[in-house]
C-alpha positions in Angstrom: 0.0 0.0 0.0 1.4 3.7 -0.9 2.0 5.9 1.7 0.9 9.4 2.1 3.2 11.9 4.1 3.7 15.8 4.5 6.5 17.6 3.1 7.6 18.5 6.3 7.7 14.2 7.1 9.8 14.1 3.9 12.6 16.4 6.1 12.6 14.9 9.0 12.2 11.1 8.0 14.0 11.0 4.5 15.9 7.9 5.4 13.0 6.0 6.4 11.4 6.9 3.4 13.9 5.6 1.1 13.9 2.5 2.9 10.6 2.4 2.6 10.2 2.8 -1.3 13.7 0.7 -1.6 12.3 -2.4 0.7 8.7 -2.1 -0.8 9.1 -1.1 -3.9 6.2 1.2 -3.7 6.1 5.0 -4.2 5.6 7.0 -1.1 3.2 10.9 -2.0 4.1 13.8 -0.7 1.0 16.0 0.3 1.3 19.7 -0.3 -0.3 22.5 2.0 -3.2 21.0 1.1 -3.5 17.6 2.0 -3.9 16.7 -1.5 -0.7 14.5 -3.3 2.1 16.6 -5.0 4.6 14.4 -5.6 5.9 11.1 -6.0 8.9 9.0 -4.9 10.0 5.8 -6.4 13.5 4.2 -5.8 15.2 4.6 -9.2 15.4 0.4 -9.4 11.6 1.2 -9.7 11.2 4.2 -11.6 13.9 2.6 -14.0 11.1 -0.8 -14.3 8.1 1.6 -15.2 10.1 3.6 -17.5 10.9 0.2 -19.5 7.8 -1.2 -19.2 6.2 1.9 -21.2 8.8 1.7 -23.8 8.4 -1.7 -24.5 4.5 -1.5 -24.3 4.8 1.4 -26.8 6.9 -0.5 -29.4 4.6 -3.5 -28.7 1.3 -1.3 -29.3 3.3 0.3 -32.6 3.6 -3.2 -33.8 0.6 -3.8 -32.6 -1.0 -1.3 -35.0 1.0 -2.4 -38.4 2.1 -0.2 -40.8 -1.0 2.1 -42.5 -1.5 2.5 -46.2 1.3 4.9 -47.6 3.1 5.3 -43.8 6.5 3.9 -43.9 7.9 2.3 -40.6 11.5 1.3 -39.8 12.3 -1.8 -39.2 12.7 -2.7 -35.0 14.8 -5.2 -34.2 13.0 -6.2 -31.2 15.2 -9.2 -29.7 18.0 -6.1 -29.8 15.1 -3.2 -28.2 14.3 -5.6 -25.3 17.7 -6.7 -24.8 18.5 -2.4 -24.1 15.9 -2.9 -21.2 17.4 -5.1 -19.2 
């Protein structure tokens, strides 16, 4: 479950909360004035995952979609795109 804490949390407990995100692998949100969230922090194993995961789900939906009459696409090697990821 993601966590919810104040900026003024974020000062005083930073270490906790990078344990926290690195242990569960969760994002923590940081509420502004407000109560409402303003920002999110992911370790940067995670944040590195999610960014992969969208690029590989947007060559796989640009597959997906094949090439349209008169569009020309380049070839992807995709063995070599995924092998990038990792």
């Amino acid at each position: 479950m993601s966590l919810l804490r104040s900026k003024q949390e974020l000062l005083e407990q930073y270490e906790e909360i990078s344990a926290y995100v690195h242990e569960h692998n969760e994002p923590v949100y940081i509420a502004d004035e407000n109560g409402a969230g303003d920002t999110v922090i992911l370790s940067a194993e995670t944040y590195n995952q999610l960014t992969s995961t969208f690029t590989l789900n947007q060559l796989l939906n640009s597959a997906a979609i094949g090439e349209q009459p008169g569009e020309k696409h380049p070839e992807v090697d995709v063995l070599a795109e995924l092998a990038k990821l990792n």
